[in-house]
C-alpha positions as a printed NumPy array, in Angstrom:
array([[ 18.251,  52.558, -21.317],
       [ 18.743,  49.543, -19.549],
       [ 16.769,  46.21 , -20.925],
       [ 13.748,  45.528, -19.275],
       [ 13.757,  42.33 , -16.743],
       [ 10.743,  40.019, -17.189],
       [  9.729,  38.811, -14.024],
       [  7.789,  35.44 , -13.607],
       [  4.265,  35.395, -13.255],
       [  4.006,  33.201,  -9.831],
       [  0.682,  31.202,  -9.131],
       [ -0.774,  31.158,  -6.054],
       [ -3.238,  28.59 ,  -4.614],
       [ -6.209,  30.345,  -5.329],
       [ -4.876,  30.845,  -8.729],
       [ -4.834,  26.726,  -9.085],
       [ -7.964,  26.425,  -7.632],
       [ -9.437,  28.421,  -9.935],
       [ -7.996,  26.398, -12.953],
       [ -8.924,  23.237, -11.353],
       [-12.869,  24.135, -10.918],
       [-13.318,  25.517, -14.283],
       [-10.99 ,  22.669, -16.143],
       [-13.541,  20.24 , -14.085],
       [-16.548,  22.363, -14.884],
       [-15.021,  22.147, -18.857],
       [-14.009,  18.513, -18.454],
       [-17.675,  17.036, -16.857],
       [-15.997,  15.358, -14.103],
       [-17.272,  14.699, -10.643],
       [-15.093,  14.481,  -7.541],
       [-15.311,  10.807,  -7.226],
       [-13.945,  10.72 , -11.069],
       [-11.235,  12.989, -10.607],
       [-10.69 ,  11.255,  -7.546],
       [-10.413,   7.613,  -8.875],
       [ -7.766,   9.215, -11.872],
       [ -5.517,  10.241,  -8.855],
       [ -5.968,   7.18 ,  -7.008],
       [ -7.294,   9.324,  -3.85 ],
       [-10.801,  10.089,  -1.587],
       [-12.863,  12.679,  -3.087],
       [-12.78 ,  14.146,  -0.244],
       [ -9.245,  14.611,   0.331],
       [ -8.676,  15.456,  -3.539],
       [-11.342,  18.134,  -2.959],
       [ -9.606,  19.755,   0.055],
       [ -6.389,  19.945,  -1.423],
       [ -7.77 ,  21.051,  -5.336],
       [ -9.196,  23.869,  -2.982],
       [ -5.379,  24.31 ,  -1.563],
       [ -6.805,  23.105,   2.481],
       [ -4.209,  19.994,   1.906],
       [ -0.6  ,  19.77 ,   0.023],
       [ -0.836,  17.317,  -2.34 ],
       [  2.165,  14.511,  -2.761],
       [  4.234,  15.039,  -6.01 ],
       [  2.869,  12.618,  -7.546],
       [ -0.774,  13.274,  -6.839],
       [ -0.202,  16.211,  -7.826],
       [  1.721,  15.213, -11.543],
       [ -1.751,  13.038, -12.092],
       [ -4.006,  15.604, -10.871],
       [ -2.419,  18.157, -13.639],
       [ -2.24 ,  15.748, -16.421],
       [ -6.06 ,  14.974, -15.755],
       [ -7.191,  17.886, -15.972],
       [ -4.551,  19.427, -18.852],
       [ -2.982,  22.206, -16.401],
       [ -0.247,  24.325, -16.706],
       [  3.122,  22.298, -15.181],
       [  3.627,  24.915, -12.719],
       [  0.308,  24.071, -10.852],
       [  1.546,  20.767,  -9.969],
       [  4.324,  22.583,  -7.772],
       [  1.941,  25.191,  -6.115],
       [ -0.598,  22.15 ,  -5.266],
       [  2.629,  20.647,  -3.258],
       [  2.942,  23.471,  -1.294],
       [  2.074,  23.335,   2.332],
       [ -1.472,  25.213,   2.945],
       [ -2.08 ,  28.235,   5.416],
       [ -5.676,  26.406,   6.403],
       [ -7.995,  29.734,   6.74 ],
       [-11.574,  30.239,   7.163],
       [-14.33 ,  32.732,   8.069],
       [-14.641,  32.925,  11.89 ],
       [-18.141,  33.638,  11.987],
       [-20.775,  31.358,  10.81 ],
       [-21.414,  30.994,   7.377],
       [-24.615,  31.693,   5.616],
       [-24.294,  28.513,   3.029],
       [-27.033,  26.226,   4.104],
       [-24.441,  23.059,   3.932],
       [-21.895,  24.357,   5.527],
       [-24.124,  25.972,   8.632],
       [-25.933,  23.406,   9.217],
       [-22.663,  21.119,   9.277],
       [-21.596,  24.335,  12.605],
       [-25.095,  23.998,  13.816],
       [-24.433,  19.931,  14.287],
       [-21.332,  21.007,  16.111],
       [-22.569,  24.124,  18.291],
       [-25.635,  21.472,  18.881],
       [-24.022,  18.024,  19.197],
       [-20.223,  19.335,  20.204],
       [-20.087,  19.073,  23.9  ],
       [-22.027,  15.386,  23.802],
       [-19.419,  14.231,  21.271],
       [-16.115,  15.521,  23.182],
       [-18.049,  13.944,  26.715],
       [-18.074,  10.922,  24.465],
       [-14.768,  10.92 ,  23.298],
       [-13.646,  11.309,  26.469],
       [-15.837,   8.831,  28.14 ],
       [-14.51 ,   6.021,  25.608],
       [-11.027,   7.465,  25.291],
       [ -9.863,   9.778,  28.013],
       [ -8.845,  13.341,  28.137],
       [ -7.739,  14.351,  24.319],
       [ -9.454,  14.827,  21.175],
       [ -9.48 ,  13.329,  17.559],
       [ -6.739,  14.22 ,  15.397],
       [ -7.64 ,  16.111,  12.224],
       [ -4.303,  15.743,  10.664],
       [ -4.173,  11.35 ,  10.996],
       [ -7.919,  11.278,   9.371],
       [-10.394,  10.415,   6.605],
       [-13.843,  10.866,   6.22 ],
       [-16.396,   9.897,   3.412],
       [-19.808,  11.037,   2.603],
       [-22.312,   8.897,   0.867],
       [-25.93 ,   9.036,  -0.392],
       [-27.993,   6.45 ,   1.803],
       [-31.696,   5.714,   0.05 ],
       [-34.671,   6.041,   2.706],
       [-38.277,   6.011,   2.628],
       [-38.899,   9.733,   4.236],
       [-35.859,  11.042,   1.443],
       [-31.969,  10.037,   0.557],
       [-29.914,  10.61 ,   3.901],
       [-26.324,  12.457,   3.725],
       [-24.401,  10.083,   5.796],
       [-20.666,  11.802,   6.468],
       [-18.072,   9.591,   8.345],
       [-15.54 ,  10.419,  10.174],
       [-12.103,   8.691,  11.414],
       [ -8.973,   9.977,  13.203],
       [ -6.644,   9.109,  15.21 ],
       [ -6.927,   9.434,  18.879],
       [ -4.638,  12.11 ,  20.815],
       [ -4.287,  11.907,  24.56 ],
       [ -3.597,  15.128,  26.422],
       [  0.307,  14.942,  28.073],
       [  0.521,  15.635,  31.961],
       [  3.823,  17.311,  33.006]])
């Protein structure tokens, strides 16, 4: 009888992700604090803890030491994502009304891009964004910013 070969339990992304929520959830720690131990945006340190980004190696080191997870996480959060989402519109309230802006407000802001810009779009890979908590008197505003790079079609 030949000796049994042990064969190396391989995390995935979703794997990570799911140590990284509950070692928050366990920890107490916001975004913004897990954030600011990285030396990142929440925003971005959300995306990739949720594997949408690849995380540098050393974001990645920090981001596994914070939050006390196994060392082969760091490696799987420096992977290169496959970014994949539902096609059809989600029921979340956040996130639909976040499609509703865009199936509502979409065409004005591409006329407006290219009004300002010219024909191309905003890149989504040379970005940032932020979203803070604005006090006003009818209720507390979200107020989400966005910034990337302008991308000119090419003629040929």
């Amino acid at each position: 009888m030949k000796d049994s070969i042990e064969v190396p339990v391989m995390l995935s992304k979703e794997d990570v992700t799911v140590m990284i929520l509950s070692a928050k959830k366990q920890a107490g720690l916001t975004w913004e604090e897990i954030a600011e131990k990285i030396d990142m945006s929440p925003v971005w340190t959300h995306s990739a803890a949720v594997g949408m980004n690849a995380m540098p190696a050393e974001k990645a080191a920090l981001l596994v030491s914070t939050l006390g997870l196994p060392q082969e996480a760091a490696s799987v959060l420096e992977e290169s994502p496959t970014k994949m989402w539902e096609q059809t519109v989600p029921t979340d309230p956040c996130i639909y009304r976040l499609y509703e802006i865009v199936g509502v407000y979409g065409p004005t802001i591409k006329a407006l891009i290219h009004e300002k810009f010219g024909d191309g779009i905003m890149s989504a890979i040379d970005f940032d964004m932020s979203i803070t908590k604005v006090p006003h008197p009818k209720g507390d505003r979200v107020k989400v910013e966005m910034s990337g790079k302008y991308l000119s079609y090419n003629s040929w």
